[in-house]
MIKE-951497 format. One line per 10 residues: number of its first residue (from 1); their letters; for each residue z, x, y of C-alpha. Coordinates in nm, 4 decimals, always signed. Each point is the difference from the previous one (the first is absolute). Layout:
BEGIN
NUM	a	Z/X/Y ~ ...
END
This chain:
BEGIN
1	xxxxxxxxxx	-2.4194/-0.7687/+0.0065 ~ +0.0617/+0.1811/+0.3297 ~ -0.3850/-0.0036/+0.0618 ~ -0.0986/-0.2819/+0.1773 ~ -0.3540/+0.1682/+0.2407 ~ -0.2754/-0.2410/-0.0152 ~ -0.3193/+0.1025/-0.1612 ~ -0.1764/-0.2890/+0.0711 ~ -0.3004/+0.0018/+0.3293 ~ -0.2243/-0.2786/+0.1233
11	xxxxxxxxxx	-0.3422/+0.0247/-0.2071 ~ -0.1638/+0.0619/+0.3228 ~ +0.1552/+0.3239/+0.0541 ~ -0.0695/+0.1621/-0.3729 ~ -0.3697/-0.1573/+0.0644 ~ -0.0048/+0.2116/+0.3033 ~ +0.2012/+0.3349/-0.1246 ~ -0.3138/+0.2506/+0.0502 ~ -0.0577/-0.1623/+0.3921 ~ +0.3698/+0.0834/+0.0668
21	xxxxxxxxxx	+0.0937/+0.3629/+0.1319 ~ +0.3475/+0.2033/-0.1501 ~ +0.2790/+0.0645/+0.2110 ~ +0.0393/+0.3096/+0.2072 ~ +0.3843/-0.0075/+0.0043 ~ +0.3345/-0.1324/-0.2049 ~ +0.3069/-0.0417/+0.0804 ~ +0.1640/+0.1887/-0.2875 ~ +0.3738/-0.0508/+0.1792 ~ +0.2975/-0.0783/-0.1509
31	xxxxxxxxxx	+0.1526/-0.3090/-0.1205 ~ +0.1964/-0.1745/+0.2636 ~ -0.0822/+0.2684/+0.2284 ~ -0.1952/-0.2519/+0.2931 ~ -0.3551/+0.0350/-0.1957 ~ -0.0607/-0.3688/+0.0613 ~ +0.0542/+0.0559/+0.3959 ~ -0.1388/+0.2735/+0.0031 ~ -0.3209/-0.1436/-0.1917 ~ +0.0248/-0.3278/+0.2295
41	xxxxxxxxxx	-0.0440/+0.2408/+0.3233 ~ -0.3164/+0.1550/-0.1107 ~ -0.1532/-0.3202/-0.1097 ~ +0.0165/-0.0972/+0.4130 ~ -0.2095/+0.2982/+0.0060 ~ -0.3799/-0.1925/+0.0682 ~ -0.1734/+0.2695/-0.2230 ~ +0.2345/+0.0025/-0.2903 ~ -0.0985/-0.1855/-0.2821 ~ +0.2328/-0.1315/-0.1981
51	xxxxxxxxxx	+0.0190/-0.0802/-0.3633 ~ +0.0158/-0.3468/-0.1805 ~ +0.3789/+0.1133/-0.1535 ~ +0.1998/+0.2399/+0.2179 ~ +0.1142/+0.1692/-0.2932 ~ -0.3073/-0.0187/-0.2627 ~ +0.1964/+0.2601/-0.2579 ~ -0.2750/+0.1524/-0.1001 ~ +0.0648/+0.3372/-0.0538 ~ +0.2914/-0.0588/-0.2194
61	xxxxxxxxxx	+0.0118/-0.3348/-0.2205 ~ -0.3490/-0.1296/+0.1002 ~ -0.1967/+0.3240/-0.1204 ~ -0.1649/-0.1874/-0.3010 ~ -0.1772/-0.2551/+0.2068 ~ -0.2443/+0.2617/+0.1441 ~ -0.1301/+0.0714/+0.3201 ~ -0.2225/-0.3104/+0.0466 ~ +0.3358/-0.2085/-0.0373 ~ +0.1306/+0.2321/+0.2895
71	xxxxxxxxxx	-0.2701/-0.0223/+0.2417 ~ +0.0145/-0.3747/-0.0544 ~ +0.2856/+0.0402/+0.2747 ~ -0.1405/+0.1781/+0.2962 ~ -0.2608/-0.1432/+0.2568 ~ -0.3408/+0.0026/-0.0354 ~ -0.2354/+0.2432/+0.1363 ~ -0.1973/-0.2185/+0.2295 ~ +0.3954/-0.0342/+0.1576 ~ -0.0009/+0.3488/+0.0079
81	xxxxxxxxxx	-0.3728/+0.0204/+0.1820 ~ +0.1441/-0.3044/+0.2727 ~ +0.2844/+0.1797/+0.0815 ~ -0.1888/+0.2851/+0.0761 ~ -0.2665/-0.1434/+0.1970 ~ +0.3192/-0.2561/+0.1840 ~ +0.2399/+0.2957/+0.0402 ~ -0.1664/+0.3015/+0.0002 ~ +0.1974/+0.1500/-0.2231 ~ -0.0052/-0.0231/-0.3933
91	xxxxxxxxxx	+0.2122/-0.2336/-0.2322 ~ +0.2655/+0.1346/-0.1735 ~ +0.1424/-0.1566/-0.2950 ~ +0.3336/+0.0219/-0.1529 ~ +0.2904/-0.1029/-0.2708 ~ +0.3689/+0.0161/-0.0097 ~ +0.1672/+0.0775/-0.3087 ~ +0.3359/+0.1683/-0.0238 ~ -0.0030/+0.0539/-0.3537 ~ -0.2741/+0.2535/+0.0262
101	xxxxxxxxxx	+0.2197/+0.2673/+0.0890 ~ +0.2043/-0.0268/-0.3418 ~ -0.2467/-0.0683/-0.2437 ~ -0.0899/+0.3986/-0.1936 ~ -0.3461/-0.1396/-0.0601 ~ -0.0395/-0.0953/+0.3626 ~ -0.1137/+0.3184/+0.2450 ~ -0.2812/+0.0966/-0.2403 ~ -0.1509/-0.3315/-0.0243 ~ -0.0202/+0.0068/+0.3556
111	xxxxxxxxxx	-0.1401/+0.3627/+0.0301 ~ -0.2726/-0.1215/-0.2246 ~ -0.0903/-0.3443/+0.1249 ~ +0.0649/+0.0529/+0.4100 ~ -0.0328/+0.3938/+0.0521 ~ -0.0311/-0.1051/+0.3727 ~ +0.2416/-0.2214/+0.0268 ~ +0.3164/+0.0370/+0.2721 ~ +0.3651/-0.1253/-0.1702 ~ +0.3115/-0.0358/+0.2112
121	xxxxxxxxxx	+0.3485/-0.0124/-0.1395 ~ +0.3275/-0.1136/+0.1559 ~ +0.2880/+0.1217/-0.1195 ~ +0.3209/-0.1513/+0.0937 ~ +0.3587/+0.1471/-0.0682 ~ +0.0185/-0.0204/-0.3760 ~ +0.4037/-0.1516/+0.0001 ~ -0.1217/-0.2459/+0.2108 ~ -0.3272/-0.1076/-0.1829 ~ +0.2140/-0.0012/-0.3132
131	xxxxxxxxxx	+0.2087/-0.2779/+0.1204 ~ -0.2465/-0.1721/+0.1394 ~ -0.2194/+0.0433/-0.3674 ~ +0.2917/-0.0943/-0.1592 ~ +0.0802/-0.3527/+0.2276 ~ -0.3499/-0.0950/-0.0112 ~ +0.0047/-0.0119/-0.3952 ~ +0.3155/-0.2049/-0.0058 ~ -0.1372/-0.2537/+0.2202 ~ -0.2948/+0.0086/-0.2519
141	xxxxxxxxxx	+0.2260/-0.0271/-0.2791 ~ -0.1226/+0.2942/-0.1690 ~ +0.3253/+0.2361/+0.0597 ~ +0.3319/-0.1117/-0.2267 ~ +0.1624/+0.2857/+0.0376 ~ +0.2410/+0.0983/+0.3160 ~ -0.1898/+0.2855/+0.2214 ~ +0.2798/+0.2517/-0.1771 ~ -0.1227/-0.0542/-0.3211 ~ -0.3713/-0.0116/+0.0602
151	xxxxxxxxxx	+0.0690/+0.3340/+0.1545 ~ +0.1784/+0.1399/-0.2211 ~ -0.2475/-0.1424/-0.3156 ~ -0.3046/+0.0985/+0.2004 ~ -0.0893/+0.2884/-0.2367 ~ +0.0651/-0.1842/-0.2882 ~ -0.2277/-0.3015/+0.0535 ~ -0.2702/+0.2583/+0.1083 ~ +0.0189/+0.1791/-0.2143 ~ -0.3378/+0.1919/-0.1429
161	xxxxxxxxxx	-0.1722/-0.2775/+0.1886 ~ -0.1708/+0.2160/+0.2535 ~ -0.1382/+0.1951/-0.2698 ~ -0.1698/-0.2460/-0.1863 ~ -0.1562/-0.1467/+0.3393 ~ -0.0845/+0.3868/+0.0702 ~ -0.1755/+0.0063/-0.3198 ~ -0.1743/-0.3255/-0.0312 ~ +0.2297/-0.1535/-0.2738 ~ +0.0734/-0.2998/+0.2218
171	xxxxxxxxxx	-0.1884/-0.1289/+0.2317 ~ +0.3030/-0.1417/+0.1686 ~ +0.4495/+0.0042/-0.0024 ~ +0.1521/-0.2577/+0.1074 ~ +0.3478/+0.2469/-0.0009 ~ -0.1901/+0.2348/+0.2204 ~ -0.1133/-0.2377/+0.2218 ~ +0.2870/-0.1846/+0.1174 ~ +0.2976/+0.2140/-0.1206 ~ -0.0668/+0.3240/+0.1853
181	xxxxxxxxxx	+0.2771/-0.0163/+0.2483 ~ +0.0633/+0.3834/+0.0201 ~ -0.3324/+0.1119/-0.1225 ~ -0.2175/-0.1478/+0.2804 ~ +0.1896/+0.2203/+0.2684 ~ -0.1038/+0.2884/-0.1111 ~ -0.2651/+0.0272/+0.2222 ~ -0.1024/+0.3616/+0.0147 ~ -0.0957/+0.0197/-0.4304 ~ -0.1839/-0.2774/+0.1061
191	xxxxxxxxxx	-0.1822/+0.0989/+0.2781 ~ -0.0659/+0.3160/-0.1891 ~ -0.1809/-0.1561/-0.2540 ~ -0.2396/-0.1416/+0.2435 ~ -0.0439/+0.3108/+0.1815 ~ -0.1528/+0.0981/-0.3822 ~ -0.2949/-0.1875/+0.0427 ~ +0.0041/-0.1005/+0.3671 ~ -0.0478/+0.2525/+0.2890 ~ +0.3158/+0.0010/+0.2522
201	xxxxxxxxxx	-0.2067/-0.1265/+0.3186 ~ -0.0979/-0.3092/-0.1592 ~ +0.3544/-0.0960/-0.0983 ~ +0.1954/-0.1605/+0.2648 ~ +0.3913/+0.0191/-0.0424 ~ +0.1921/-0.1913/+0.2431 ~ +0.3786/-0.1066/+0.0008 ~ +0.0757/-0.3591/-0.0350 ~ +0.3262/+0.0049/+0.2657 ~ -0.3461/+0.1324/+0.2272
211	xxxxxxxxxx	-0.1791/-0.3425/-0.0149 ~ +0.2815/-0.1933/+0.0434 ~ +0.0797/+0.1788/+0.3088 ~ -0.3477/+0.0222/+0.1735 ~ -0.2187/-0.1896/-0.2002 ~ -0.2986/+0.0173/+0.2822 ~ +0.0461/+0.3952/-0.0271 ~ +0.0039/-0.0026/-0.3905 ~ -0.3053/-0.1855/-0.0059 ~ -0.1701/+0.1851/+0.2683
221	xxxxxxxxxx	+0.0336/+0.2981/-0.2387 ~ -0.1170/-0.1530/-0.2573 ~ -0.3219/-0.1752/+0.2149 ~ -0.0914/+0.3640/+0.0769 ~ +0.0579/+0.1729/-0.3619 ~ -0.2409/-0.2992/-0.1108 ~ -0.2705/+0.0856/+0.2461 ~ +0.0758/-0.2901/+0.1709 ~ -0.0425/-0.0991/+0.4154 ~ +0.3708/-0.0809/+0.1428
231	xxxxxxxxxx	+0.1203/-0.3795/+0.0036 ~ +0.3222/-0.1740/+0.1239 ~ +0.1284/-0.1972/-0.2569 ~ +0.0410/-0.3805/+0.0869 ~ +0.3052/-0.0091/-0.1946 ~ +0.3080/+0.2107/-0.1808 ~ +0.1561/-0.2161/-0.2181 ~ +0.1622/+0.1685/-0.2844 ~ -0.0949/-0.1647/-0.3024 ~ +0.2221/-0.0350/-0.3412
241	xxxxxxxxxx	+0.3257/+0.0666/+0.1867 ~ +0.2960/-0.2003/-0.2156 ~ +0.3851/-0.0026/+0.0786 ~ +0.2265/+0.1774/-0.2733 ~ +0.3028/+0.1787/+0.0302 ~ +0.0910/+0.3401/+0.1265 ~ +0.0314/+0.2433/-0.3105 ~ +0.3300/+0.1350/-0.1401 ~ +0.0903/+0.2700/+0.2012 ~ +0.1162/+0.2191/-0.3094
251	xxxxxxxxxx	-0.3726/-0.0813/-0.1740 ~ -0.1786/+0.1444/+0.3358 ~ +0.1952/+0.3129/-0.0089 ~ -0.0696/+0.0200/-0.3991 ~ -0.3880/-0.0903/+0.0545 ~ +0.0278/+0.2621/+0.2947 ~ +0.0825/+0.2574/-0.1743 ~ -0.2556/-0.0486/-0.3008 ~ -0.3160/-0.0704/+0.2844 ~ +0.1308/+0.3262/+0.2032
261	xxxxxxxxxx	-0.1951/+0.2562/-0.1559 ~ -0.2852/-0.2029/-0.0663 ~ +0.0018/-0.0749/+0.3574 ~ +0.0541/+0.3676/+0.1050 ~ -0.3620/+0.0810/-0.2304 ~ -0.1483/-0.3253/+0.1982 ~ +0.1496/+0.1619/+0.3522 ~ -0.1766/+0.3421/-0.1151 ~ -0.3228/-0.1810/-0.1139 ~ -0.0425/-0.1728/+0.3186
271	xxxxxxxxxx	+0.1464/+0.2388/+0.2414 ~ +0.2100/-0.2834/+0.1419 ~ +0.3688/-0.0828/-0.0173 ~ +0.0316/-0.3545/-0.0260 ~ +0.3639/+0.0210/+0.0156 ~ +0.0588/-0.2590/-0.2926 ~ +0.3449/-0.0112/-0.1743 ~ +0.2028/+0.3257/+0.0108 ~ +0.2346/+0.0262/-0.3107 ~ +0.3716/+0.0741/+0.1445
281	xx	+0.0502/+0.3644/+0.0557 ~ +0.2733/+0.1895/-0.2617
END
């Protein structure tokens, strides 16, 4: 079983659930996409809070264990109430969970639970993030498969599996959760879907190849769509990097060409060109 999030939290912290405050933003970004970095650059931040479990998957797989269980992972007010008084400026709390952008159920939860809350979502060129998805489950051993034939089964192994999660048949898909190569590029049907329940100026998009290039810029965005007073980081380590080999040249043009409209409605959606593989021309 692909799902291996811990559940479990320190009897102190359940004790204490109703002391603790909810978190004013999430990382909803995609996998392999620099969420931990980014994450690890606002936790230098003095007044952000940070949870117990970076990515607490609560929205999506963790739904049934309430929202006493969730607040179990944020600080507690009288944190919130020092930092303010220490700082001058108020504590602000946050998650990172990448999977939060894929699962249906997702957005409206959120709506619901935080209707003030800020997200931000990196989004990273989808041939890319596909390889890199695809090495980081072989080094798990979860991939058998060559990338070829992952991509070319993805449909088949997700089959209807979105629409059971969209309608609360399963709670969880292990096939949807590690095997979307393709699907989790498509950024824009995505995005849309958040833009559903979420208003536009409290959803952050930023590109991944942006933080890697000037993470202190990146984050100083970010520090001021959270409210927050600027801060030089003390560090810009990228976190999660591994070694793998370059692609296949003849899958990037093939995985070009299926992203490039889906990147073109992204382009449109953002009013950016973010230059990302161009299929060959002909």
């Amino acid at each position: 079983m692909y799902r291996e999030k811990k559940t479990e939290l320190p009897r102190i912290r359940l004790a204490t659930a109703g002391l603790r405050v909810l978190p004013r933003f999430l990382i909803v970004s995609v996998e392999r996409g620099g969420t931990t970095s980014l994450y690890r650059y606002l936790a230098q931040h003095p007044c952000v809070g940070e949870s117990f479990r970076k990515e607490v998957d609560f929205f999506d797989f963790n739904w049934s264990l309430g929202l006493g269980w969730y607040r179990a992972h944020f600080p507690t007010r009288a944190q919130a109430v020092w930092t303010r008084l220490r700082r001058r400026q108020a504590l602000v709390a946050g998650e990172a969970t990448p999977y939060y952008l894929y699962h249906p159920q997702v957005p409206a939860r959120v709506a619901r639970t935080l209707p003030d809350a800020r997200m931000v979502a990196l989004v990273r060129n989808p041939v890319d993030r596909a390889w890199s998805h695809y090495n980081m489950n072989c080094r798990q051993q979860k991939e058998t498969l060559s990338f070829e034939q992952a991509i070319e089964r993805e449909e088949e192994r997700l089959a209807g599996e979105e629409e059971r999660l969209a309608r609360g048949e399963i709670a969880f898909s292990e096939n949807h959760y590690k095997f979307g190569y393709k699907l989790r590029g498509r950024y824009a049907e995505r995005l849309e879907r958040w833009h559903a329940h979420v208003p536009r100026e409290r959803l952050l998009v930023v590109p991944s190849e942006d933080l890697y290039a000037e993470p202190q810029a990146v984050v100083d965005r970010v520090f001021e769509f959270l409210g927050l007073a600027p801060f030089r980081l003390h560090s810009v380590k990228a976190y999660n990097q591994k070694p793998y080999d370059e692609i296949d040249p003849a899958t990037r043009r093939r995985l070009s060409e299926y992203f490039a409209p889906h990147n073109a409605r992204l382009y449109e959606l953002l009013g950016r060109d973010l230059g990302w593989d161009r299929p060959p021309p002909g």
